[in-house]
TORKE-147197 format. One record per residue (C-alpha): x, y, z; chain; residue in one letter. Coordinates in nm, 4 decimals. Example, Ala and Ser with C-alpha at 12.3 -4.5 7.8 and 13.67 -1.06 7.14 Angstrom:
TORKE-147197
1.2300;-0.4500;0.7800;A;a
1.3670;-0.1060;0.7140;A;s
end
This chain:
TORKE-147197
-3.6645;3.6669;1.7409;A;x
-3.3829;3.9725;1.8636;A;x
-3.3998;3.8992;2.2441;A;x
-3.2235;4.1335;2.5157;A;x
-2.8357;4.2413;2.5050;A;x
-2.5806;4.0002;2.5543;A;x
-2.2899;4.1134;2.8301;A;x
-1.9587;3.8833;2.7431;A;x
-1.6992;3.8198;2.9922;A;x
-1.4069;3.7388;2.8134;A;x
-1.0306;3.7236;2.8843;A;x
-0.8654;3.6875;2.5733;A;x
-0.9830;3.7620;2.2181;A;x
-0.6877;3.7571;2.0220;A;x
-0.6808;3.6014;1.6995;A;x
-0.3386;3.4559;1.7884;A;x
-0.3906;3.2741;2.1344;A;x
-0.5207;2.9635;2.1734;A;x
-0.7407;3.0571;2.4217;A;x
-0.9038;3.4170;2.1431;A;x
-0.9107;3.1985;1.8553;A;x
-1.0994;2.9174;2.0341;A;x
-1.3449;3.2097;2.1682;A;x
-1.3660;3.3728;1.8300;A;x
-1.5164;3.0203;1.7190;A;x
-1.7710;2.9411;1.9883;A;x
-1.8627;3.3606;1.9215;A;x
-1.8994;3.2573;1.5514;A;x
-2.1360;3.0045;1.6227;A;x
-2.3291;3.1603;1.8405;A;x
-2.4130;3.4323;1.6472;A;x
-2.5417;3.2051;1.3829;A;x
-2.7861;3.0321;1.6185;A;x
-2.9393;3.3320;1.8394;A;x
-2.9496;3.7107;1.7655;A;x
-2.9685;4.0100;2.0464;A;x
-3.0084;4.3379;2.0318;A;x
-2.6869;4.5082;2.1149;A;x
-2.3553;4.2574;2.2255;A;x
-2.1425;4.3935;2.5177;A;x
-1.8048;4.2953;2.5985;A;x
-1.6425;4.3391;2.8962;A;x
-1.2707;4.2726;2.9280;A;x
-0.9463;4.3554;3.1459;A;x
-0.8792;4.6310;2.8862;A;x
-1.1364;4.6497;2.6641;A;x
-1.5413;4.7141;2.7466;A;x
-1.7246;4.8043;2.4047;A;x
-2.0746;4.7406;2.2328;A;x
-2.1550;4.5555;1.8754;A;x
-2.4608;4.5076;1.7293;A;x
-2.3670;4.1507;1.6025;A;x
-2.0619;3.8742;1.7343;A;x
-1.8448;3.9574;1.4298;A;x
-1.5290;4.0337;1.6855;A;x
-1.3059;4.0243;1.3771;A;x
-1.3881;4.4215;1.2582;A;x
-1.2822;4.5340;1.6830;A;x
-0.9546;4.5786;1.7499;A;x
-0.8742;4.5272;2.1318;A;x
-0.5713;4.6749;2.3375;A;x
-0.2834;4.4211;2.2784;A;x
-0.1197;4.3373;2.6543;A;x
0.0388;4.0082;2.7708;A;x
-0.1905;3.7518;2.8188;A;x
0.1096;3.5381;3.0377;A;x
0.1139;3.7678;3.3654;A;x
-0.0094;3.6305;3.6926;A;x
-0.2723;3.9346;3.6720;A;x
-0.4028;3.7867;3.3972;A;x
-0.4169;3.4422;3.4144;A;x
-0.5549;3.4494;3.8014;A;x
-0.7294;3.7754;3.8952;A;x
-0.9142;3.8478;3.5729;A;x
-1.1152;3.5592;3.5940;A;x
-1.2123;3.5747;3.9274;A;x
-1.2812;4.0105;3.8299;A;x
-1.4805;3.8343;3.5392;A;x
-1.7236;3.6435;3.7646;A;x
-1.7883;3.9210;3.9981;A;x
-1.8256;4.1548;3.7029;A;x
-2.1024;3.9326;3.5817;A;x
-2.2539;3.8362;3.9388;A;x
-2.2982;4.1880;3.9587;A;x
-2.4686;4.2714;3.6805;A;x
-2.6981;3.9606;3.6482;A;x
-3.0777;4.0292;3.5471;A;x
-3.0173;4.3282;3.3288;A;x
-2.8508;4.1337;3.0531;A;x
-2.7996;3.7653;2.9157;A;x
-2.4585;3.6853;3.0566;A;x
-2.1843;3.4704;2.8649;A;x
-1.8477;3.3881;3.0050;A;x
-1.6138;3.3109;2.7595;A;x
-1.2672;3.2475;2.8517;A;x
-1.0024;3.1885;3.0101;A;x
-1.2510;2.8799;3.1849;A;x
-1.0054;2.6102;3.3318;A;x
-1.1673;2.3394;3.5033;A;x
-0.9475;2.3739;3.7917;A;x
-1.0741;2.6982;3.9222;A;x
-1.4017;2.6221;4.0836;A;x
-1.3981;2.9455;4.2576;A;x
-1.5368;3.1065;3.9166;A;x
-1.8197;2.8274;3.8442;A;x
-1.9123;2.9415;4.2400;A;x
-1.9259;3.2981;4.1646;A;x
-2.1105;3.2980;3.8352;A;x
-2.5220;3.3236;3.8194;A;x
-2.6627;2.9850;3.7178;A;x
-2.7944;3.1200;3.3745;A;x
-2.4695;3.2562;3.2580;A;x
-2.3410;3.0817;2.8786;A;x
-2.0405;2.9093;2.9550;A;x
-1.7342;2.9107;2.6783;A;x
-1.5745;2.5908;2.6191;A;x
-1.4029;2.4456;2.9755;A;x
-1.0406;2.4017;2.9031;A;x
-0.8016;2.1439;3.1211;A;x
-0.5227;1.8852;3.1181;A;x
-0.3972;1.6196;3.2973;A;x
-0.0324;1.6037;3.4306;A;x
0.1253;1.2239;3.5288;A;x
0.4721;1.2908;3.5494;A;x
0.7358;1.3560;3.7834;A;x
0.6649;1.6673;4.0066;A;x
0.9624;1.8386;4.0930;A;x
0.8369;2.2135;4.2029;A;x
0.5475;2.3423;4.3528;A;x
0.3969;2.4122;4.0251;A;x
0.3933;2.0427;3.9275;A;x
0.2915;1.9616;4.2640;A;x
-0.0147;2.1766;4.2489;A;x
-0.1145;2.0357;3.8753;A;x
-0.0605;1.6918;3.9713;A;x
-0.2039;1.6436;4.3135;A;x
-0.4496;1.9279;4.3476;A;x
-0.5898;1.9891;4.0230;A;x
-0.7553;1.6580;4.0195;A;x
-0.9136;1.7821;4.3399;A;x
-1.0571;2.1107;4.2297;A;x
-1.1306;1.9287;3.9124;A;x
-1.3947;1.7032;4.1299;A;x
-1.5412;2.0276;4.3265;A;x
-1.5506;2.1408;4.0201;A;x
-1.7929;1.8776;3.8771;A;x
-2.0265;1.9241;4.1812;A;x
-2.0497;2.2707;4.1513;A;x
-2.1324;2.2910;3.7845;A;x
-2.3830;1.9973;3.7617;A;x
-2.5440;2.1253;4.0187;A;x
-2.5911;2.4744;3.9198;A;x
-2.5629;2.4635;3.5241;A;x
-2.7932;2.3284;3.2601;A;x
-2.5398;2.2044;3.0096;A;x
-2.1790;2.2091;2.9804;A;x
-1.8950;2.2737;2.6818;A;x
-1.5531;2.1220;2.7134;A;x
-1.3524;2.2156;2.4499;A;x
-1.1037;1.8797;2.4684;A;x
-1.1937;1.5177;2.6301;A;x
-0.9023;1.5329;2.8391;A;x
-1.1142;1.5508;3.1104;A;x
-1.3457;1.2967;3.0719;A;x
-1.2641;1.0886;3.4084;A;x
-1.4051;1.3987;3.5920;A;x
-1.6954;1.4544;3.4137;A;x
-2.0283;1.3835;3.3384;A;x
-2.0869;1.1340;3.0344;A;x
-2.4426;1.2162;2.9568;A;x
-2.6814;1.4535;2.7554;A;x
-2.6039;1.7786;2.9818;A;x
-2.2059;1.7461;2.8661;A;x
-2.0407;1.8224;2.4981;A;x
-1.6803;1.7195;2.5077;A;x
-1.4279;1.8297;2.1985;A;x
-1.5645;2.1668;2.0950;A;x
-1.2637;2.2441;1.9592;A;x
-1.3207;1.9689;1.6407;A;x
-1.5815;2.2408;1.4988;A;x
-1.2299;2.4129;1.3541;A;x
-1.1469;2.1235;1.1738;A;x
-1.1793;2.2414;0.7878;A;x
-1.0173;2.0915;0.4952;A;x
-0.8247;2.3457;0.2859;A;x
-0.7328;2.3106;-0.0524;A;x
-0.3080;2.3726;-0.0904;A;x
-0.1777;2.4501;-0.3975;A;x
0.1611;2.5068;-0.2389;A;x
0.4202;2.2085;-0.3107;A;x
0.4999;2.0580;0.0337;A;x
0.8582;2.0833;0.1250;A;x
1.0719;1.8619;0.3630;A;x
1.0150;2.1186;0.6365;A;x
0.9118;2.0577;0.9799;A;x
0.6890;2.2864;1.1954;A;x
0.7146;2.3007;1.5502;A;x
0.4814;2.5023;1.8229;A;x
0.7124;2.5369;2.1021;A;x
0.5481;2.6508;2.4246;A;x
0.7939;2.6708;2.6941;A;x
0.6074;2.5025;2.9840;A;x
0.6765;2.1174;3.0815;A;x
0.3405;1.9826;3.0647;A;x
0.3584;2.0441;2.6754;A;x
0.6541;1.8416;2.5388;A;x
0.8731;1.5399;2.6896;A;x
1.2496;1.5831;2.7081;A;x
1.2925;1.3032;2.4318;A;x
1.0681;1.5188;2.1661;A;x
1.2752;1.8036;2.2263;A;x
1.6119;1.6360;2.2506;A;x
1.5178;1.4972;1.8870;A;x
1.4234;1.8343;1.7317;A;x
1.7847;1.9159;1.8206;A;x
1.9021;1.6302;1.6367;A;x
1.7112;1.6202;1.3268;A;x
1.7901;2.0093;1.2953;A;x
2.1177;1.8657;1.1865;A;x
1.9969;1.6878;0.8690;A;x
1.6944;1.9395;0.7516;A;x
1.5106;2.2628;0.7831;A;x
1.2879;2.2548;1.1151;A;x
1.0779;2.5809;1.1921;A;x
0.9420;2.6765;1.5087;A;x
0.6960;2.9199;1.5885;A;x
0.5888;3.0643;1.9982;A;x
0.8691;3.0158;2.2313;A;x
1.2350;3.0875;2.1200;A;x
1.3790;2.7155;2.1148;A;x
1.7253;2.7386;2.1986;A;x
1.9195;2.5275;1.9375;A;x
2.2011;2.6216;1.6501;A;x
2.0676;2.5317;1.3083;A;x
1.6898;2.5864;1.3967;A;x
1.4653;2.9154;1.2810;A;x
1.2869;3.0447;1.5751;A;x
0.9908;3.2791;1.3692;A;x
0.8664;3.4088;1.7553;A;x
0.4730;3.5029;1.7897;A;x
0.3529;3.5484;1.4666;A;x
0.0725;3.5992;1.3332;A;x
-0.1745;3.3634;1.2265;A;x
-0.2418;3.3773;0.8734;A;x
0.1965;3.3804;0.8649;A;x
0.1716;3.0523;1.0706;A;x
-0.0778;2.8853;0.8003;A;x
0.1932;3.0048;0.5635;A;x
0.4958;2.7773;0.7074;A;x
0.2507;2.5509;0.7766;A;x
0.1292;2.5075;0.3758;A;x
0.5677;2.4239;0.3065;A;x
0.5714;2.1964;0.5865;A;x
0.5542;1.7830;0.5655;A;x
0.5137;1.7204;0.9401;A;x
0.4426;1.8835;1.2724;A;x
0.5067;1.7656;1.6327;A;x
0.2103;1.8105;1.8196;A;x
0.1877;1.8253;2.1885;A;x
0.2225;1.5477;2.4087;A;x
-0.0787;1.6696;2.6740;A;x
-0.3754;1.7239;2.3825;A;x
-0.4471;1.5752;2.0381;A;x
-0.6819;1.8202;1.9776;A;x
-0.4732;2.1220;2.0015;A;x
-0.5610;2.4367;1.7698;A;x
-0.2171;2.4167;1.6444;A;x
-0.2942;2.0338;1.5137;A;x
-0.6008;2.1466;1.3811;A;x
-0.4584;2.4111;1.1944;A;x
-0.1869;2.1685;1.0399;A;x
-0.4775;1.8772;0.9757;A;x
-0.6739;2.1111;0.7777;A;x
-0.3710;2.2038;0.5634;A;x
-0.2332;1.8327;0.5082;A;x
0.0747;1.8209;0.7490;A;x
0.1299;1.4573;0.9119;A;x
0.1088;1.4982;1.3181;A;x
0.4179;1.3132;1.4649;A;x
0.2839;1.2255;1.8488;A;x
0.4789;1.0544;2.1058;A;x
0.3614;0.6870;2.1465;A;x
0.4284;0.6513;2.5126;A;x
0.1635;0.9277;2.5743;A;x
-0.2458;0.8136;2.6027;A;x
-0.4205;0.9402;2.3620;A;x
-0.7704;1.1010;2.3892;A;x
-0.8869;1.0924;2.0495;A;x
-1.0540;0.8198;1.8777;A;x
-1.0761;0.7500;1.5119;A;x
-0.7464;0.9408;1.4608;A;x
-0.6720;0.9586;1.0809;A;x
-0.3884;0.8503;0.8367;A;x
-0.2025;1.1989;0.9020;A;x
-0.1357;1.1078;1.3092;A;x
0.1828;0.8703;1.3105;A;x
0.3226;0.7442;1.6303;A;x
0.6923;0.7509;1.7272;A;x
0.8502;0.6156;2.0371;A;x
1.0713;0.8883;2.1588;A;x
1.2314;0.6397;2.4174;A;x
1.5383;0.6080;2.1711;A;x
1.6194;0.9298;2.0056;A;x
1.8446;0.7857;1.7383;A;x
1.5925;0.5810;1.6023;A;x
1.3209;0.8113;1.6674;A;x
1.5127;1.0404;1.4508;A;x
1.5893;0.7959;1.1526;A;x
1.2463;0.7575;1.1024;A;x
1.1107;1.0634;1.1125;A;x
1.3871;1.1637;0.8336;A;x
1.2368;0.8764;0.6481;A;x
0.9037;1.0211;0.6968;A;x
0.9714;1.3235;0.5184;A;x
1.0888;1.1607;0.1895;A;x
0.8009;0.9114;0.1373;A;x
0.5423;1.0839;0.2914;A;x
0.2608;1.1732;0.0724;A;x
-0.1156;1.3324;0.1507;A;x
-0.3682;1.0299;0.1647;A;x
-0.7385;1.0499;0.0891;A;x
-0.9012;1.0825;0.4066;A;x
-1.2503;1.1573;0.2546;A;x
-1.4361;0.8991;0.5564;A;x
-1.2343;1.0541;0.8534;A;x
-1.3416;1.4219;0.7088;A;x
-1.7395;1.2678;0.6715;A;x
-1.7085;1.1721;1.0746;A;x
-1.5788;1.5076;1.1570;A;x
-1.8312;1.6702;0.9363;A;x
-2.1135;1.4514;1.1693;A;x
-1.9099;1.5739;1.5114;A;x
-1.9345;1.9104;1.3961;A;x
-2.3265;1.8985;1.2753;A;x
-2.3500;1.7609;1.6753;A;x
-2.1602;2.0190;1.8159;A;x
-2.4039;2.2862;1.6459;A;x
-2.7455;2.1176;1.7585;A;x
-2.6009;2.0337;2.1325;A;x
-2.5032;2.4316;2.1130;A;x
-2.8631;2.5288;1.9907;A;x
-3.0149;2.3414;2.2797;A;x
-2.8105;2.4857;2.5007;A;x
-2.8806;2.8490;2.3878;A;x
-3.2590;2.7867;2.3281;A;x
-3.2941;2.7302;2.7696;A;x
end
């Protein structure tokens, strides 16, 4: 059955953000589970019609994603945009969706498709007003939050479990949207004793230690870093590449370092699929259950001996057969697809 258009709010639909490429996927599904006549998007710099979700063949106005302009007033612009033009379309909004800003859950009509709800959780020190505001307040908003949108909204997406002391644990919530990325590839490249590193230059990301120890090991073999330019002698700073350039650093590497705030990150994902080890601090909780043979834990207390063993790592390290772990992700994902069908089928 083709049912009415579709009008998409959506921030960000590069294929080289976390944020587009974590759209691009919940897009992909959806378009295998319900059909419409004509699909509208509406963005900051973009507004354009399809006749199917395969975002892909459009090529959007490239601006930075980073500015305040962005990251605050689009979204809020987003929810009017849709408020506005509720009952003449289905309405989606897609991203950017952080749990935080309960202001956009408020303005949205109650039958709008929500993207995946991003968040994190930030324990450390707080030094600046930035820090201050994620540490103290966001839990706040995070609870308003939670009133607001299980009182107004059917079902709910999260892409991580971060989140789960401030939400819902029953049939109305999906947590970990983000798994339905996972995808074994098949490398035919030899691995070499490389190490890939996603450096995003906010604190909330990586300790101190992790990044102390990149500095170190860059000493005694090749370490590659891709996103933010790391500032280090001896270390190759690639900048914002592409994606399909990432897989290929990714395909010579042995080992990653993945982010201390989410296990689940599309960068991990990315290096899963392609048989990299995940090095992960051990002094950080971790989210994710069942985590298999290619997540190691390090204590980055000590970077000496932090550093010895990763170097060990790389010479004896050698892809395992994860064949169960891949059958439980294969179940998550078949979940993920019927929780998204019920949710589309309201």
């Amino acid at each position: 059955m083709i049912n009415k258009d579709l009008l998409i709010w959506a921030s960000d639909l590069s294929a080289n953000t976390g944020e587009g490429i974590l759209a691009r996927n919940f897009l992909d599904q959806v378009q295998k589970i319900k059909k419409y006549k004509n699909i509208k998007i509406k963005t900051l710099e973009n507004n354009f019609t399809l006749h199917h979700l395969d975002v892909n063949k459009v090529k959007f106005k490239q601006k930075n994603k980073k500015t305040t302009y962005h990251k605050y007033f689009g979204p809020i612009y987003g929810a009017f945009y849709l408020f506005f033009n509720r009952g003449k379309n289905e309405l989606m909004y897609l991203n950017y969706l952080p749990y935080w800003n309960f202001l956009v859950f408020l303005i949205l009509p109650k039958k709008t498709i929500l993207g995946p709800i991003t968040g994190g959780i930030y324990k450390q020190s707080a030094n600046n007003l930035n820090l201050i505001i994620r540490k103290y307040l966001f839990p706040l908003f995070y609870k308003i939050s939670k009133i607001i949108i299980y009182n107004k909204f059917k079902k709910v997406i999260f892409s991580t479990n971060i989140l789960s002391n401030f939400i819902k644990k029953d049939k109305t919530t999906l947590v970990n949207f983000v798994e339905i990325i996972f995808q074994k590839k098949k490398i035919k490249i030899k691995k070499k004793n490389n190490i890939i590193f996603y450096n995003k230059n906010n604190i909330t990301k990586y300790s101190d230690n992790i990044k102390e120890t990149i500095i170190h090991l860059s000493k005694f073999c090749k370490i590659c870093i891709v996103g933010d330019k790391f500032d280090a002698e001896k270390i190759n700073n690639l900048g914002w590449i592409p994606r399909e350039k990432v897989y290929n650093i990714i395909d010579r590497s042995k080992i990653a370092f993945n982010s201390s705030e989410n296990f689940l990150s599309i960068f991990s994902i990315d290096c899963i699929n392609r048989g990299v080890f995940i090095i992960y601090d051990k002094n950080i909780k971790s989210f994710v259950k069942n985590k298999n043979c290619t997540y190691i834990a390090v204590n980055f207390n000590n970077i000496q001996i932090a550093s010895v063993k990763i170097l060990r790592l790389l010479k004896t390290l050698k892809i395992k057969d994860n064949s169960n772990w891949w059958k439980k992700i294969n179940k998550r994902k078949n979940k993920i697809k019927y929780f998204l069908k019920e949710y589309l089928s309201r």
